[in-house]
N, C-alpha and C positions, 0 to 999 in steps of 0.2 A: 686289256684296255689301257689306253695312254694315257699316263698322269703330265699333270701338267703342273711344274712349280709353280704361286704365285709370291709376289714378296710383297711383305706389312708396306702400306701406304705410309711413308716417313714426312715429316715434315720439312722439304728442304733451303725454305728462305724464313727467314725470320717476318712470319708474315703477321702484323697486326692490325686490329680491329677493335671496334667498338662496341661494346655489350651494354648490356640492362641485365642485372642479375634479378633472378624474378625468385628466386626459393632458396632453400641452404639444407643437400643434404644430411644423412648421419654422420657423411664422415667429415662433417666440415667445411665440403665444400661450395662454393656459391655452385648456381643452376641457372645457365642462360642456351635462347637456341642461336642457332646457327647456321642459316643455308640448309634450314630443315634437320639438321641432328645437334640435338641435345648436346651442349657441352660445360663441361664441370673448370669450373673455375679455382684453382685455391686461393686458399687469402680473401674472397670474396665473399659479401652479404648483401640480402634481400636487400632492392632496392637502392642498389649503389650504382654508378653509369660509371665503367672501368674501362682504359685502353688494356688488352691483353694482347701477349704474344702467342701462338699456337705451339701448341710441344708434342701435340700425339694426334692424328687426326685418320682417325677409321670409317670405315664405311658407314656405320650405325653412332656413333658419337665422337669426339673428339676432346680433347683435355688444352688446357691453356693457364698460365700464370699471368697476374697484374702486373705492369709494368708502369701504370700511371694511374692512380681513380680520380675521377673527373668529379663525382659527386660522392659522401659518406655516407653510411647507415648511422640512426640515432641510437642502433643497437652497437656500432663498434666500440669497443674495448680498448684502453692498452694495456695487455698481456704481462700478469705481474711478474714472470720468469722472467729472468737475465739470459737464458740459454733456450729460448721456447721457440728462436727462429733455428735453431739446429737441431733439438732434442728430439726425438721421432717419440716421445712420450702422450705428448697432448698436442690436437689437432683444431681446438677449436679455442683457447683464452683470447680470441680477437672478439670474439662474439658476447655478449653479456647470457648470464644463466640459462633467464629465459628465453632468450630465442634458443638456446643449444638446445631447452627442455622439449621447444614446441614442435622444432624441425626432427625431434624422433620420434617423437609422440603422434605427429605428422605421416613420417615415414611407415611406423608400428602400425596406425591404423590401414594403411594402404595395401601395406601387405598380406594384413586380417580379412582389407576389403576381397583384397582376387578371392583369398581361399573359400572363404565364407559366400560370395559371389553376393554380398548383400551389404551396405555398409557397417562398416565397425568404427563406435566412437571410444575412444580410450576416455577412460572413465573419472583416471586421476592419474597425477602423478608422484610418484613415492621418494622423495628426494630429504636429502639432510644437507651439513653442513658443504658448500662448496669448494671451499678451502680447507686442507688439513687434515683431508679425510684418509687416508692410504695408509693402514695400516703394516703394509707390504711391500716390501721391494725389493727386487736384484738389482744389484750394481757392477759394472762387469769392472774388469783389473786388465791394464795392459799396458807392459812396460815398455816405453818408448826409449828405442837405444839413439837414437838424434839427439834427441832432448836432456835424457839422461836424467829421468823423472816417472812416475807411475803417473797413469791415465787412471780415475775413477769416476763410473757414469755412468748413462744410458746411451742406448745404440740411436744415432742419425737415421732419416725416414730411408727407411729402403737404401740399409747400409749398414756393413760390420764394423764402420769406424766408431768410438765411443766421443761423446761428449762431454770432456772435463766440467763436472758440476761441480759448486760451492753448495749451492740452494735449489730447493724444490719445494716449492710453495702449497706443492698437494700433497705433499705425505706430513703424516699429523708431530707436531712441534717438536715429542720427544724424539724423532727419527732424522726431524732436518739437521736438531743441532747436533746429533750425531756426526753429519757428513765432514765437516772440515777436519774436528782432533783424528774423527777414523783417516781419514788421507795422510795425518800425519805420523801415525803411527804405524799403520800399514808400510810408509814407505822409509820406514827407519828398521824395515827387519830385512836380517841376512836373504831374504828368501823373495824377496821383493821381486824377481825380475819371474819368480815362480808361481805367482799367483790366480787362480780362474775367475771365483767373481766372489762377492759376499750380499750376503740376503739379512734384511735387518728386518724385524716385526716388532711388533709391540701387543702383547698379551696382557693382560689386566694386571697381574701381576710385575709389570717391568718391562724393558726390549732384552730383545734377544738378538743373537748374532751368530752366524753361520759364516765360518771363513771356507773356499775349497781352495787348498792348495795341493799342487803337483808333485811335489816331493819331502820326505819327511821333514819336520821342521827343530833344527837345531834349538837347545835346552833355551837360547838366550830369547829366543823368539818364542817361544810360551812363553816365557818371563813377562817378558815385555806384554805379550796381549793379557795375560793374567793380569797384571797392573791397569793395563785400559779396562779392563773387565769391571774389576775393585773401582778404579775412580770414576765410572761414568753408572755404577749398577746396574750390568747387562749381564745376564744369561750367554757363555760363551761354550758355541758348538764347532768345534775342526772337523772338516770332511777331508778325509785322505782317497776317496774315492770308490771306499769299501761299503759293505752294507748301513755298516754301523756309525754313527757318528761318536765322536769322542767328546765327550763334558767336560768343559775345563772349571766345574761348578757342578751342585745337585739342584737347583732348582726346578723344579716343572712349569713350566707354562700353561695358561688356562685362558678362557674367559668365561664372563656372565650374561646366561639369557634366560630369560623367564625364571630366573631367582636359581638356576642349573650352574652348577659349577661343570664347565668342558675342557676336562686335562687335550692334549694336542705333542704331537710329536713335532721338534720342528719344521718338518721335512709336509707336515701333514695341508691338505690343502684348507684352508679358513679361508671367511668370505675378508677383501682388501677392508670392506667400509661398513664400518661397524655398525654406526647408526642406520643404515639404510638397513643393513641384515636382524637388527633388533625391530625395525616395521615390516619386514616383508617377514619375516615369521611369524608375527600379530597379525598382520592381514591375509596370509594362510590361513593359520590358526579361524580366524573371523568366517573367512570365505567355506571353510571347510562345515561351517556350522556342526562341533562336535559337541555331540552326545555323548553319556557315561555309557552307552550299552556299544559303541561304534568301534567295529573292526578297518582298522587304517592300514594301506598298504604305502610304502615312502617308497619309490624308485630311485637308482641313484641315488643313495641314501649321505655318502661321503659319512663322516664320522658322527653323525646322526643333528646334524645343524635343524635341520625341522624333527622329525622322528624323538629324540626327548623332548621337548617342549610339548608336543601332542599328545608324548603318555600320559603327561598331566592330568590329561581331559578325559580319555576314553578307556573300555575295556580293555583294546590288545589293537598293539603297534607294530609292523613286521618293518623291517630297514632290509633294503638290498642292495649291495654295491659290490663292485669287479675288482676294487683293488682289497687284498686280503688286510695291511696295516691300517687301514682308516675301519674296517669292521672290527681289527682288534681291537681299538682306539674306542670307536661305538660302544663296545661290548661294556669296555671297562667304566664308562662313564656311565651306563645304565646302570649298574653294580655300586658305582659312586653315589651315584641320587637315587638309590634304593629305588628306581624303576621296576619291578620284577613282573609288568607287563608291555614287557620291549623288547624284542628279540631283534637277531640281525641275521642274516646269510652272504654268503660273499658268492656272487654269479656273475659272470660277461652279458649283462645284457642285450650285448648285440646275436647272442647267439638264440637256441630254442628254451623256450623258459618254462615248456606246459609240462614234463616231465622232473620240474622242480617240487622239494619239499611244502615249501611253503606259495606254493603256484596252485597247489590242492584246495588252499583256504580259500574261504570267503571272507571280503572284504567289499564293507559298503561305499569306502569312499578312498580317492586315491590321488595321491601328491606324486609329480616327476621333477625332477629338477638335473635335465640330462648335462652332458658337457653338449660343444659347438658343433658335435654331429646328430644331434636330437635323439629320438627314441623309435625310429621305425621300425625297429628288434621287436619293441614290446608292444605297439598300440593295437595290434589284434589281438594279445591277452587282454590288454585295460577293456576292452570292448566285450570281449568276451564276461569278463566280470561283471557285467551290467552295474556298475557302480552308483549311486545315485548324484556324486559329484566329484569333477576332477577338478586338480589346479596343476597348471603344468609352469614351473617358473624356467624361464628362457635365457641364455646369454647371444641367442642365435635367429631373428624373425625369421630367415628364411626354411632353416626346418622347424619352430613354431608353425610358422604358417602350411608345408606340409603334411606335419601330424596331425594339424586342425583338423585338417578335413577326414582322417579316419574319423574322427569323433564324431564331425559332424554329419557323414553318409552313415555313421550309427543311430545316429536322432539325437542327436545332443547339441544341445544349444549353448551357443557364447554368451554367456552373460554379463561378467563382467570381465574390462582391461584393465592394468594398470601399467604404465612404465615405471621401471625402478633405474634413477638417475642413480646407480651404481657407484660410475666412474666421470664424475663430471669432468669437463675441457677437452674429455677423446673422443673417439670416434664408434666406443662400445656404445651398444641399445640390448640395454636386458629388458625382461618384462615379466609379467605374468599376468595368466587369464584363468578364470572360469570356467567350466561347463558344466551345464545340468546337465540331466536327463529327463527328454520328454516324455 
């Protein structure tokens, strides 16, 4: 049979036009039509009347950037970032909280609605501080030989080039004022022109600091980060690219949830935004409606961020995760909070699960909290379990909304939503939901 190439419909005049932005999806971007297809705007909000230029124009939609707005929304912002028209970081500081909050909350239910084929109202929304919340961040390293200077930053929207930041207005105060002495210290060591990226957190006890460099690093340059170490009080970890990281200090890292003390490796994954992960484990917790006699199964367990807090409440807690150091991790902190009804397993969820140890158990009620490719591995075990309630917390609506529906062609009903404004100014929509059983 004869194929026939066709080529991408390209843009090739600089053609503009006049829009009415009528909505503002998750990722930020205004929503206007156009000659009958849908087209996304950046830079744009509900309600603005913009001249735009076309930049991508396909069969089923089209994309375009502002080139003039004729009229403003009473929702625009000015974006507190100095670096927020480069930084591929945050997608939406033009827009105030609230509309970012309502346009995913928006979006969260629409998606609920296909699956569910019935309307879905998001119930609430679970948000904290807007500012300063980022507990987390990689900063990448890249020595420019033009310039004759170190680059430290985040990466440009759909681009390997970094963004020389000073400030970041979302990551919480003790990490911002990090950013400047670390630029200057990084770039006063022999090894400077050798460096990958470095990862800064903040744990309850202090920040911490993660350098990887590429080649071993001369006496004079531990010196030197030793001394940054001592004068700023950070936890400092070298990655030379081996298993192990190297401690240039003995401190552990931790945090506090439900009065739990959780040591963490720093390599281990922790939720970015603290306050939001100290309500969404209370309204698990809530939604779970736990009882002293309740067998709980945690999927995706990670270093047990729901899974201790739950042993609190019930008879016996099972945790199960893929990656083996976050169940060592888990383990250890059970042991720490004298848990000694909390167990963990380490298994690929994405693989067969019924011929698992603890797959044997019953369990009445059952928490998921998968990564970005959902849980279609396990939702005919959870079904199987006939649980009498799930809570599945999401970073992903679109497989949310396909797992839904195993649940709900099992007789299980949505009952409650929440969005969790996680990551406020981007273009992340986490969430989580409910199901009974009818």
């Amino acid at each position: 049979m004869a194929q026939f190439y066709v080529a991408k419909q390209r843009v090739t005049t600089q053609q503009r036009i006049t829009v009415t932005i009528e909505a503002l999806d998750p990722f930020g971007q205004g929503v206007a039509r156009h000659k009958g297809k849908t087209l996304f705007v950046a830079g744009a909000l509900p309600g603005e009347q913009a001249e735009v230029m076309l930049t991508e124009d396909k069969r089923q939609f089209a994309r375009a950037k502002v080139t003039r707005l004729i009229s403003r929304s009473p929702a625009r912002v000015t974006p507190r970032c100095p670096h927020y028209e480069r930084c591929g970081g945050c997608q939406q500081q033009h827009a105030d909280v609230a509309l970012q909050q309502q346009s995913k909350a928006q979006a969260l239910s629409r998606m609920l609605r296909q699956a569910a084929a019935q309307d879905v109202a998001v119930d609430e929304v679970i948000a904290g501080q807007p500012w300063g919340y980022r507990r987390r961040a990689r900063l990448g390293l890249q020595w420019q030989n033009k310039a004759q200077r170190l680059q430290m930053g985040f990466r440009q929207e759909a681009s390997n080039d970094l963004v020389d930041i000073q400030q970041c207005p979302i990551l919480v105060p003790e990490l911002e004022a990090l950013l400047v002495p670390l630029h200057q210290c990084l770039s006063d060591l022999r090894a400077v022109r050798r460096l990958g990226h470095v990862e800064l957190v903040l744990a309850d006890n202090g920040p911490l600091m993660i350098l990887r460099h590429l080649d071993a690093l001369h006496a004079d340059d531990r010196e030197k980060l030793e001394q940054f170490s001592h004068k700023h009080q950070l936890m400092l970890f070298l990655d030379a690219g081996e298993e192990e990281l190297s401690a240039l200090n003995e401190s552990t890292p931790f945090y506090q949830s439900h009065q739990l003390k959780l040591t963490f490796s720093p390599q281990d994954f922790i939720q970015v935004n603290d306050g939001v992960n100290q309500q969404m484990v209370a309204k698990a917790i809530a939604w779970l409606d736990l009882q002293p006699e309740d067998r709980v199964l945690d999927l995706f367990c990670g270093m047990g961020n729901f899974t201790l807090p739950i042993g609190i409440f019930v008879h016996n807690v099972v945790g199960v995760e893929g990656i083996a150091a976050l169940v060592r991790q888990a383990a250890y902190n059970a042991d720490l909070n004298n848990l000694k009804n909390v167990s963990f397993f380490q298994h690929n969820l994405e693989e067969e699960v019924s011929r698992q140890p603890w797959a044997a158990q019953g369990f009445n009620k059952v928490l998921l909290d998968p990564a970005r490719a959902g849980a279609a591995g396990v939702m005919a075990h959870v079904v199987k379990l006939a649980p009498d309630r799930v809570v599945y917390v999401s970073c992903n609506p679109t497989t949310l909304a396909r797992d839904s529906q195993t649940l709900l062609s099992a007789g299980y009903q949505l009952e409650r939503v929440a969005m969790l404004d996680m990551f406020p100014h981007t273009r992340h929509l986490e969430s989580m939901v409910l199901f009974r059983k009818t």
